[in-house]
C-alpha positions in Angstrom: 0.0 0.0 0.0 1.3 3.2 -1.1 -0.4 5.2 1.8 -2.3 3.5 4.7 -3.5 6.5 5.8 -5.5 7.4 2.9 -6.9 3.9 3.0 -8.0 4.4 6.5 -10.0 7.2 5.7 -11.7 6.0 2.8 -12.3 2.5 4.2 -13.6 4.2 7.5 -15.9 6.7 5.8 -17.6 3.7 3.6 -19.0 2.4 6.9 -16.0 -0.6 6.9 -15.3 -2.5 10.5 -11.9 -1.6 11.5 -10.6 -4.4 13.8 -7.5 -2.4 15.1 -7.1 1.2 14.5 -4.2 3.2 12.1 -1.0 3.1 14.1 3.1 3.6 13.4 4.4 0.0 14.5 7.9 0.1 16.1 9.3 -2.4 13.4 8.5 0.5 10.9 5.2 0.2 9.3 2.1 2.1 9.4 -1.0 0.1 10.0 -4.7 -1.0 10.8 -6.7 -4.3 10.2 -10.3 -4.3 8.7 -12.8 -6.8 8.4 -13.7 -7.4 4.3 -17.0 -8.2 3.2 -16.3 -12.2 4.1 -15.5 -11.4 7.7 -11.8 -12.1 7.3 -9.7 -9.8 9.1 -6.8 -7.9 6.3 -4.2 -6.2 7.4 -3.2 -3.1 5.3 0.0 -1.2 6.0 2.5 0.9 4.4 6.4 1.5 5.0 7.0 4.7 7.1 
């Protein structure tokens, strides 16, 4: 993902269950989990 944060906000404003909220990880990635349509859980992140 180029840009997680832009991710965030449009999978947020589509009414999309984020699992774990955007946060920098210590290991150096930018992050959040979602749940997709099929209830599985998908982690989407970008490099910092």
């Amino acid at each position: 993902m180029d840009d997680a944060d832009v991710a965030y906000e449009v999978l947020r404003t589509s009414g999309a269950e984020i699992v774990y909220p955007l946060q920098d990880e210590e290991w150096g990635v930018r992050r959040f989990f979602v749940r997709d349509p099929n209830g599985r859980t998908v982690n989407v992140l970008s490099h910092r």
